[in-house]
Backbone bond lengths (Angstrom), bond angles and torsions (degrees), N, CA, C in turn:
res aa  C-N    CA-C-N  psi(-1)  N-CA   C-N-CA  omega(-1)  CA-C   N-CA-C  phi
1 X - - - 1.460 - - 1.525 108.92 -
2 X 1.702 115.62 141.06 1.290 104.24 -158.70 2.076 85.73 -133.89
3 X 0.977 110.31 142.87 1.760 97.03 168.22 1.616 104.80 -114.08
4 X 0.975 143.37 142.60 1.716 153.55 -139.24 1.771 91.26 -144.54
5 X 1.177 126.92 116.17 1.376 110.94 165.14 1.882 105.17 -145.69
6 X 1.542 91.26 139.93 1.854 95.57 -171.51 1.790 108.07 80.69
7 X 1.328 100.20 -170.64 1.471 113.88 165.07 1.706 114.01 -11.06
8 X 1.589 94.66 -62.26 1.651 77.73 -169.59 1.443 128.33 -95.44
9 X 1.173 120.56 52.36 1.451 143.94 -164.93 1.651 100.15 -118.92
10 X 1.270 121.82 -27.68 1.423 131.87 -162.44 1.450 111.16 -68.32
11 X 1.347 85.69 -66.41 1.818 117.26 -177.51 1.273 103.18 -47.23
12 X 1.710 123.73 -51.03 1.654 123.76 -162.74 1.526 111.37 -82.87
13 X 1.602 95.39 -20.06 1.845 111.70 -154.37 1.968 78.50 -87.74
14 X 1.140 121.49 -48.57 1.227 111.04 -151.60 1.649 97.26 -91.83
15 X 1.418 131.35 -26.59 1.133 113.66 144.05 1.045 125.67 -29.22
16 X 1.654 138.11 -92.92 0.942 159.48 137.43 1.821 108.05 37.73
17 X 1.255 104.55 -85.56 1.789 125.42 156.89 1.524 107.10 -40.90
18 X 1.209 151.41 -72.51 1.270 142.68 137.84 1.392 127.35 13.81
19 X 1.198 89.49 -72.48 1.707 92.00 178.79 1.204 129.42 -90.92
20 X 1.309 113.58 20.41 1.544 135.13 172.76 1.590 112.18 -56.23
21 X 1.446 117.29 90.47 1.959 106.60 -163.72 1.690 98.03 -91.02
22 X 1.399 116.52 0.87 1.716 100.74 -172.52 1.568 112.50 -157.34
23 X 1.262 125.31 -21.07 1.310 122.94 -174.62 1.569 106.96 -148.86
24 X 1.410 131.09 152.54 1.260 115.00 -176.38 1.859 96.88 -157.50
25 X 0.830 111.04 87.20 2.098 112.95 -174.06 1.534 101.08 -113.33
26 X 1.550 93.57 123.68 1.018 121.19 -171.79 1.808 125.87 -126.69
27 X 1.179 120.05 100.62 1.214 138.65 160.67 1.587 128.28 -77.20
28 X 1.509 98.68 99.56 1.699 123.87 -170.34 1.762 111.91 -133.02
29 X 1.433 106.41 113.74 1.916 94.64 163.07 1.779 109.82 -50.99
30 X 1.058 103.10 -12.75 1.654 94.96 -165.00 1.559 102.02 -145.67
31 X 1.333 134.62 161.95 1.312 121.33 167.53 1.355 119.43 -86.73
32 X 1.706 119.50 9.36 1.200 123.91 161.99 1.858 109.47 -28.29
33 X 1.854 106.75 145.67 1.677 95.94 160.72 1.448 121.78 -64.84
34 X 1.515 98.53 161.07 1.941 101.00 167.92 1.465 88.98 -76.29
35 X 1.494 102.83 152.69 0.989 126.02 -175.07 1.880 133.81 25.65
36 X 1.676 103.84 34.47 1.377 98.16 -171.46 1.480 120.87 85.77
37 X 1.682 123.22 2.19 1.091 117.06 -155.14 1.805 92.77 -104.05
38 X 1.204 135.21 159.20 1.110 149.92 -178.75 1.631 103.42 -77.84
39 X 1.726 112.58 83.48 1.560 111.04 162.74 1.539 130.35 -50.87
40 X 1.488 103.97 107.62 1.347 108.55 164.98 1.365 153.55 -46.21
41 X 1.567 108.57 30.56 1.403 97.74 -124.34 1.645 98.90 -94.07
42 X 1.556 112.18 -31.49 1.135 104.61 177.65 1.870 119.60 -79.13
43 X 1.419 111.07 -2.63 1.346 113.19 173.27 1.661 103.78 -85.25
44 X 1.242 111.30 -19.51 2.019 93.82 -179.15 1.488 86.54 -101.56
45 X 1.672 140.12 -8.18 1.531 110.56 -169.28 1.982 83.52 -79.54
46 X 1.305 142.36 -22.00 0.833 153.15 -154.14 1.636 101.36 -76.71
47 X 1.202 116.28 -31.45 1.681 130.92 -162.43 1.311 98.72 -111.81
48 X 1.913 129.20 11.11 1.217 114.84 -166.80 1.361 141.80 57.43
49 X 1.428 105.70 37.43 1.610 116.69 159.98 0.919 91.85 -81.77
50 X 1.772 89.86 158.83 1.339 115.20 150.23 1.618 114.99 -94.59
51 X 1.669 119.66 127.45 0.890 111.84 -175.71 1.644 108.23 -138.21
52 X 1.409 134.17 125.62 1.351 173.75 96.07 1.220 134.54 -9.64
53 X 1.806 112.24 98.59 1.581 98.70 -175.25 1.460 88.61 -144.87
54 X 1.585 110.45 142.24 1.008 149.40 156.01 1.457 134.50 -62.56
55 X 0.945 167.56 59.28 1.295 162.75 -60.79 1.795 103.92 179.19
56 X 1.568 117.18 166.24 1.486 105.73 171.28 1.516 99.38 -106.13
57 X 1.016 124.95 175.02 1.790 132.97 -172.01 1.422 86.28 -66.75
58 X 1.589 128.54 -70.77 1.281 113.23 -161.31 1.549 120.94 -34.85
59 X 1.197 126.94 -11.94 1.552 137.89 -166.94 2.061 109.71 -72.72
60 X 1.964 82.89 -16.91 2.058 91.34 -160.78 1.962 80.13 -86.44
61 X 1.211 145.06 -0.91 1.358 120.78 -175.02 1.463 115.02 -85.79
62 X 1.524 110.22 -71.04 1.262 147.43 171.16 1.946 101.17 -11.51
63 X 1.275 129.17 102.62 1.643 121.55 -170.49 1.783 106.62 -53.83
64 X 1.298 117.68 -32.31 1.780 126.98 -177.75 0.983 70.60 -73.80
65 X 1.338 138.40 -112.53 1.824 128.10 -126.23 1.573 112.98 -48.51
66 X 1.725 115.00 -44.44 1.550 82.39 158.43 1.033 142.24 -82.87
67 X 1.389 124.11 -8.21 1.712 123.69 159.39 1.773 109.24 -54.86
68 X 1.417 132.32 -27.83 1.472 120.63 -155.67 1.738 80.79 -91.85
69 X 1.576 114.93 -42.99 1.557 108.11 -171.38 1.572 118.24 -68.82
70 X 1.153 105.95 9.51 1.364 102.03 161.76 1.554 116.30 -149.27
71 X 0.962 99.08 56.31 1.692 128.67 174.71 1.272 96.01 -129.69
72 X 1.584 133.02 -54.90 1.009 128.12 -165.34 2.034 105.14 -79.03
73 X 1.166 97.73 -47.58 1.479 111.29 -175.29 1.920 103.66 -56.54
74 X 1.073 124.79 -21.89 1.411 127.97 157.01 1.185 132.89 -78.05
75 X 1.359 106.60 -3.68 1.533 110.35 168.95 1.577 115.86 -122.15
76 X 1.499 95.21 7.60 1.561 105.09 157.65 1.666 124.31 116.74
77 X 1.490 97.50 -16.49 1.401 100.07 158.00 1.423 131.19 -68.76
78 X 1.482 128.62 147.63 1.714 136.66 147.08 0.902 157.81 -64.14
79 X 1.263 133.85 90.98 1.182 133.32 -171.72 1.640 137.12 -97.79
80 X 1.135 104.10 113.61 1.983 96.77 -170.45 1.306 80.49 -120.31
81 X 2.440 107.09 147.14 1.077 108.29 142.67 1.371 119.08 -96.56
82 X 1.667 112.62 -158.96 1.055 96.66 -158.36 1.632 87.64 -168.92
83 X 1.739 131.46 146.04 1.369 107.64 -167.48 1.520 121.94 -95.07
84 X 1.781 104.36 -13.56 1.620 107.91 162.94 1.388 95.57 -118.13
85 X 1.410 103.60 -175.77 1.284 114.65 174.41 1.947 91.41 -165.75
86 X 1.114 99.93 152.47 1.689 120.79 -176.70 1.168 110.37 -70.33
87 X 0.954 142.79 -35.25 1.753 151.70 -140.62 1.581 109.09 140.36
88 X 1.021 103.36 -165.27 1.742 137.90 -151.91 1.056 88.68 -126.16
89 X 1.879 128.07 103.11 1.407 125.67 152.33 1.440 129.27 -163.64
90 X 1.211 111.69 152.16 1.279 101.73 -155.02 1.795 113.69 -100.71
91 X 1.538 170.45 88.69 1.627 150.45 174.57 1.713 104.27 -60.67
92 X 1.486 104.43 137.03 0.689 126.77 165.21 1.362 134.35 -111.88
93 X 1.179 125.87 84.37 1.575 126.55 -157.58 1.293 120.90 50.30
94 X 1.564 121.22 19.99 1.327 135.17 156.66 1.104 109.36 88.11
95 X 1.573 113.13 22.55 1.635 109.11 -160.57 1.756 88.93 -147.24
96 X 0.932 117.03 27.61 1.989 123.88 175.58 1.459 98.49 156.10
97 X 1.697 91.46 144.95 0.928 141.09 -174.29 1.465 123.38 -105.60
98 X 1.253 129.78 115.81 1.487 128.26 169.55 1.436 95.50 -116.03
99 X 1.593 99.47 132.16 1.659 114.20 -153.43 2.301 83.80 -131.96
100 X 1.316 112.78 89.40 1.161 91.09 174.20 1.824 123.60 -97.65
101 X 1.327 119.12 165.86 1.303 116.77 167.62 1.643 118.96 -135.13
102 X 1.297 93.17 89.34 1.476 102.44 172.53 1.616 89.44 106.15
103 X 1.699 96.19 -174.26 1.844 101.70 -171.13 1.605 119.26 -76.48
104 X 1.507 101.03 -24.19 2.035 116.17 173.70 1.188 112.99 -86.02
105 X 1.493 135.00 -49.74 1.441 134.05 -152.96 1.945 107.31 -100.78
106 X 1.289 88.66 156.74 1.605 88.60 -164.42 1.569 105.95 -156.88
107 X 1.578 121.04 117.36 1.343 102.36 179.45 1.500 108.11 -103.26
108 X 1.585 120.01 162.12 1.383 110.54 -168.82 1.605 94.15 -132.64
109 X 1.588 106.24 126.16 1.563 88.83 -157.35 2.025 81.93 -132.61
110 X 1.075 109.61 139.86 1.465 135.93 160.25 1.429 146.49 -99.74
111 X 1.401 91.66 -12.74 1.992 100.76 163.91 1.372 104.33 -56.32
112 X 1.438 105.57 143.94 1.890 101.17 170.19 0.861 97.59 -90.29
113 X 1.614 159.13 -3.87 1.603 139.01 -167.38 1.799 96.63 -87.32
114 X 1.458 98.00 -38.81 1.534 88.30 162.80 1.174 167.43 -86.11
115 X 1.582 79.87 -21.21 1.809 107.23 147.69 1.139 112.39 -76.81
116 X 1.763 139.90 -6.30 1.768 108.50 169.61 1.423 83.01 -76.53
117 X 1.411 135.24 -69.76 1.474 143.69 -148.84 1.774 110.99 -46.46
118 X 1.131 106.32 12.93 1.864 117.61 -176.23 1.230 72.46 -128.90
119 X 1.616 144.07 -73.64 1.206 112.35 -139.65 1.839 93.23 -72.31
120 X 1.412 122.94 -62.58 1.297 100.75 -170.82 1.798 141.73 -44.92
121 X 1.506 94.35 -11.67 1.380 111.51 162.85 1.840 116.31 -60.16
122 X 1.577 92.21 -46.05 1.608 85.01 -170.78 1.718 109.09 -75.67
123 X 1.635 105.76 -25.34 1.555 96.10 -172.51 1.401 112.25 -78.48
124 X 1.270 118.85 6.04 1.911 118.94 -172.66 2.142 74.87 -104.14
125 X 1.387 134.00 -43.41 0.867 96.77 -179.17 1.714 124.57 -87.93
126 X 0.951 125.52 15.16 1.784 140.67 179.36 1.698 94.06 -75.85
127 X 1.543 110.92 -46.06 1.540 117.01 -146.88 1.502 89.93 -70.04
128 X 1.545 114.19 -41.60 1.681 105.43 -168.21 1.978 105.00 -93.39
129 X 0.789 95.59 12.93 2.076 93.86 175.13 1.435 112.91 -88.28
130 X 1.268 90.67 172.44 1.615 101.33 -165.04 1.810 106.07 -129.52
131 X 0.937 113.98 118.17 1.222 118.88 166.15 1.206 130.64 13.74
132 X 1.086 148.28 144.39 1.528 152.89 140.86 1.415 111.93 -121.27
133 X 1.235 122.59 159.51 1.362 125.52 -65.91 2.106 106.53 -28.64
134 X 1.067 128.19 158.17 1.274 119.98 176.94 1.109 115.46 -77.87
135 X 1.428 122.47 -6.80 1.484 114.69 -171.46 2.214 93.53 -105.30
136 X 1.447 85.39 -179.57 1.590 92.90 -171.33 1.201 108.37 -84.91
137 X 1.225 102.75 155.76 1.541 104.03 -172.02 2.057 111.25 -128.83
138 X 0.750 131.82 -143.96 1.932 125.83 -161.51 1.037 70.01 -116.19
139 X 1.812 155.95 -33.81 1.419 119.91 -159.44 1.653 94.92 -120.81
140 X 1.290 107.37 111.35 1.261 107.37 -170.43 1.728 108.34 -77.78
141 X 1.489 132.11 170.38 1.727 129.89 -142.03 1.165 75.36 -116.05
142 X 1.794 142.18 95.43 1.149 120.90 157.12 2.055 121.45 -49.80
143 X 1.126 125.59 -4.86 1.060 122.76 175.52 1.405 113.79 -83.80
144 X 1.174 128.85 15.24 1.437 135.89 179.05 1.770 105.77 -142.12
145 X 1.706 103.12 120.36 1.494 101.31 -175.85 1.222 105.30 -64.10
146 X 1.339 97.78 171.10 1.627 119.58 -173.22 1.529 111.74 -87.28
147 X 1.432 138.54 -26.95 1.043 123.38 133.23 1.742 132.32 -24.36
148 X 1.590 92.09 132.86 1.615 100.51 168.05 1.608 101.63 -33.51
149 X 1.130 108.84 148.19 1.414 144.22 164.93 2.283 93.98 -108.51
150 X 1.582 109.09 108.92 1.119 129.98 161.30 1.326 122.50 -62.07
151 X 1.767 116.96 -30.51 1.588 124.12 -179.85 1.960 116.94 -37.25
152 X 1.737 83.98 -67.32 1.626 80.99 171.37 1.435 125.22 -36.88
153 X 1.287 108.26 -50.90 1.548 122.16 -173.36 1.801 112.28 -40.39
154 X 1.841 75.46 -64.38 1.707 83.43 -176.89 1.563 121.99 -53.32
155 X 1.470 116.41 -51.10 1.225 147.72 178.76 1.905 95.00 -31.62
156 X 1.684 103.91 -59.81 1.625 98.90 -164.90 2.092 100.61 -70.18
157 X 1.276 98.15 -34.01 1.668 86.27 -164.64 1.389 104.73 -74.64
158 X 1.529 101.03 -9.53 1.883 83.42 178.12 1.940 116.41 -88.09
159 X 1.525 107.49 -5.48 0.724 137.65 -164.22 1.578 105.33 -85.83
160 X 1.748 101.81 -32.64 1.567 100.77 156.88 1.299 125.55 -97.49
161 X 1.026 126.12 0.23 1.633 128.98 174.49 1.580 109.03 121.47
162 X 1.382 108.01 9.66 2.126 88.98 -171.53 1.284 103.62 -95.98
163 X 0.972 105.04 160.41 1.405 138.25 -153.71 1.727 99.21 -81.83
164 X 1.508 132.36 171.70 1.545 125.14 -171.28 1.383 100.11 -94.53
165 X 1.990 139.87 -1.63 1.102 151.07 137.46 1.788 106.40 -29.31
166 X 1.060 101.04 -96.42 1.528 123.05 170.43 1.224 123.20 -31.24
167 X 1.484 110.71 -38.46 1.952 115.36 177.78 1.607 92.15 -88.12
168 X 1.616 128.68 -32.20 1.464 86.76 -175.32 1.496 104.61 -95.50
169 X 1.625 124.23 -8.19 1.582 98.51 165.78 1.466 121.33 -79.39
170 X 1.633 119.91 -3.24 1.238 107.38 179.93 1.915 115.20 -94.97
171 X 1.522 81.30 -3.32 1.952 86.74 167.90 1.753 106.09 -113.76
172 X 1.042 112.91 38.54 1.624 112.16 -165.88 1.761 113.76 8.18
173 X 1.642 112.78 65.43 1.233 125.17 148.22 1.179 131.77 -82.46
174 X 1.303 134.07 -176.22 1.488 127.67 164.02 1.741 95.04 -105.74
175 X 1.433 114.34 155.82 1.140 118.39 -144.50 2.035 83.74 -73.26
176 X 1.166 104.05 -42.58 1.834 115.10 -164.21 1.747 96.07 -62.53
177 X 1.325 113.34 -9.20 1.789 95.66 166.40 1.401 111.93 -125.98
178 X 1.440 118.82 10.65 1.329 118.18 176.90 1.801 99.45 -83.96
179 X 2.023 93.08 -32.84 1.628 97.69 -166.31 1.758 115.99 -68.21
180 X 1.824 92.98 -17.98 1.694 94.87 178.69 1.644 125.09 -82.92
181 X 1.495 101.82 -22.60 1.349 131.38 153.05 1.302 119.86 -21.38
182 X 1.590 97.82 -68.72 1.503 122.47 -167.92 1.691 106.77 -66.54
183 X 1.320 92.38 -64.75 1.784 104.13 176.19 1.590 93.39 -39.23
184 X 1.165 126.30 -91.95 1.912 122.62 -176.80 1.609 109.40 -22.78
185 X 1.240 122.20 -53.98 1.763 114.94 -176.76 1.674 100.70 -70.13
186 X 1.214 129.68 -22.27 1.465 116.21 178.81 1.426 117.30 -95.57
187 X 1.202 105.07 -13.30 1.355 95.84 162.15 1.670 136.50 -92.66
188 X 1.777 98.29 -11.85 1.133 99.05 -162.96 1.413 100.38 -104.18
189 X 1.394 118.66 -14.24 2.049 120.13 164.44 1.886 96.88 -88.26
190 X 1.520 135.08 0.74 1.138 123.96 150.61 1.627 89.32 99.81
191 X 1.501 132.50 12.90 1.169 92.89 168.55 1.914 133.68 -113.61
192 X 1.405 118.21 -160.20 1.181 102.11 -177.18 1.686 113.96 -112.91
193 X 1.249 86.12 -16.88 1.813 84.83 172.08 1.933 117.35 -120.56
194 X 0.993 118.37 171.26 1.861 114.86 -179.80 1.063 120.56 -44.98
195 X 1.864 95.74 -53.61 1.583 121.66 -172.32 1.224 106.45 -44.45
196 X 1.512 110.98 -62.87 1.437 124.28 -149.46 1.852 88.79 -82.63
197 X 0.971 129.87 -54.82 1.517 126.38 -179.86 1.739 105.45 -29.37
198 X 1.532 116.51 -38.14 1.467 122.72 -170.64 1.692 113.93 -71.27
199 X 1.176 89.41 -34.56 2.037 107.98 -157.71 2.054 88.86 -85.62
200 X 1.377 123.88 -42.60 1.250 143.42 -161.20 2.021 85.09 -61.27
201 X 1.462 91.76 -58.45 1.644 104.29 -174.34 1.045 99.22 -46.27
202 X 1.425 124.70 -72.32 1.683 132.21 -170.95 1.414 111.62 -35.31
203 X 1.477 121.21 -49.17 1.433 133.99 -174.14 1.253 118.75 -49.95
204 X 1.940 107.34 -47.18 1.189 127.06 -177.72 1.102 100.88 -58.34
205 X 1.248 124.14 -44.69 1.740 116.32 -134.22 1.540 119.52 88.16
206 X 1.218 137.38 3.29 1.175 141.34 -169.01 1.564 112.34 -91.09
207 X 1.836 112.74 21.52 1.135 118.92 178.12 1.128 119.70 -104.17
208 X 1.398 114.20 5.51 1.549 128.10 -178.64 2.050 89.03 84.36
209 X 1.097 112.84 -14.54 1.883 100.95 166.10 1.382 146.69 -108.33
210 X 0.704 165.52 138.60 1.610 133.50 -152.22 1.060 101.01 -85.34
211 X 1.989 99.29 162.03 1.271 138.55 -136.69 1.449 86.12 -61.79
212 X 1.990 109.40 -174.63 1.367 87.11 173.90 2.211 70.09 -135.27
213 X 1.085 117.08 -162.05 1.230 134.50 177.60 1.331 115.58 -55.68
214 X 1.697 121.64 149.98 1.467 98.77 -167.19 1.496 88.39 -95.93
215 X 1.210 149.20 34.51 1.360 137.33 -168.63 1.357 94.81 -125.20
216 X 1.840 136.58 18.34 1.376 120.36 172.29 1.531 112.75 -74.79
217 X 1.505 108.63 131.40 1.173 128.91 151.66 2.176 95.30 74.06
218 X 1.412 117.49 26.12 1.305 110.59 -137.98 1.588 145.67 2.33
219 X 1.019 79.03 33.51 1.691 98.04 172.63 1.826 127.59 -50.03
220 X 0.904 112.46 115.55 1.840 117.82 -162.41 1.750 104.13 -115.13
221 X 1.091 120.92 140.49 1.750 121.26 167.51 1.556 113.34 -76.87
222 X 1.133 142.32 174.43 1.284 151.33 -153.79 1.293 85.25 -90.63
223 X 1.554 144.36 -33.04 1.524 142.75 169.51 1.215 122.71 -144.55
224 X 1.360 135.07 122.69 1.656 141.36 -157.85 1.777 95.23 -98.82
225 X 1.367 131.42 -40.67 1.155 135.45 -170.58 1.969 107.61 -111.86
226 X 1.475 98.52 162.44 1.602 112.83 -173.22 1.522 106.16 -65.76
């Protein structure tokens, strides 16, 4: 375990990213670099990584973050957000860890018990994220079936007021898997009631439309920051 802070965090951190020959998952509130360092990302999607980033919902408003998420998502990387996230960190071919704190400091860690326990952290959080950009893109996410995804669906009608009657006859569900549905979309845009789970969606962008203002209806999620 190495801690990197200031200036010389750059050189090792951006090494590090560099020499990424096969996998590269990345956990960021923002696609800002770890630690200031110049992300590689379109020079290893270029060399055939695989590359994976995690992001917070606030990331789908901002016009740059969706212009970079689909700059990057066209050259073959993934992007899901997601409404918490643990920290700031980066796997590197599953075999190191860049663990940053804040925009200077950066830990660089090489035990594998702790690099699986980051990577299995990020894949329990991959499984519950949602897309970036939301619409489809030339490299389709084999980690998401090819069947409709119902979320959107639900997301807009709760977003108008109907009831979990109405969302599962208007998606021909049975009410007991429309209702488990629902529970998963409210927990995973962070909120505590339907309504607000719907309007939260809208905000995101996670309606397949763009975002809308964060001042609708003043409606807030159980947490706005990581």
């Amino acid at each position: 375990m190495e801690i990197l802070v200031g200036a010389k965090a750059e050189g090792p951190v951006h090494d590090t990213l560099t020499g990424c020959a096969k996998e590269l998952l990345v956990a960021q509130p923002t696609p800002e670099p770890i630690a200031g360092a110049v992300h590689p990302v379109t020079d290893l999607l270029r060399r055939g990584v695989q590359v994976r980033a995690l992001h917070h919902h606030t990331v789908r408003t901002p016009p740059a973050a969706r212009d970079y998420a689909r700059t990057v998502t066209e050259q073959g990387a993934r992007l899901r957000t997601v409404e918490r996230l643990p920290g700031e960190f980066a796997v590197v071919d599953r075999r190191l860890v860049l663990l940053g704190h804040g925009p200077t400091r950066v830990t660089l860690i090489s035990e594998q018990s702790i690099v699986d326990h980051f990577t299995r952290v990020f894949e329990q959080l991959w499984e519950g994220g949602w897309a970036l950009p939301a619409v489809t893109t030339r490299h389709p996410d084999p980690a998401r079936p090819a069947k409709a995804d119902p979320k959107p669906a639900i997301l807009r009608l709760l977003s108008e007021g109907a009831k979990d009657e109405q969302v599962a006859r208007s998606l021909g569900l049975s009410l007991r898997t429309c209702r488990r549905h629902i529970a998963d979309v409210m927990s995973q845009v962070g909120a505590v009631g339907r309504f607000q789970a719907g309007v939260l969606a809208a905000r995101y962008g996670l309606l397949g439309i763009p975002p809308v203002p964060d001042d609708v209806d003043g409606v807030q999620g159980r947490g706005s920051s990581v």
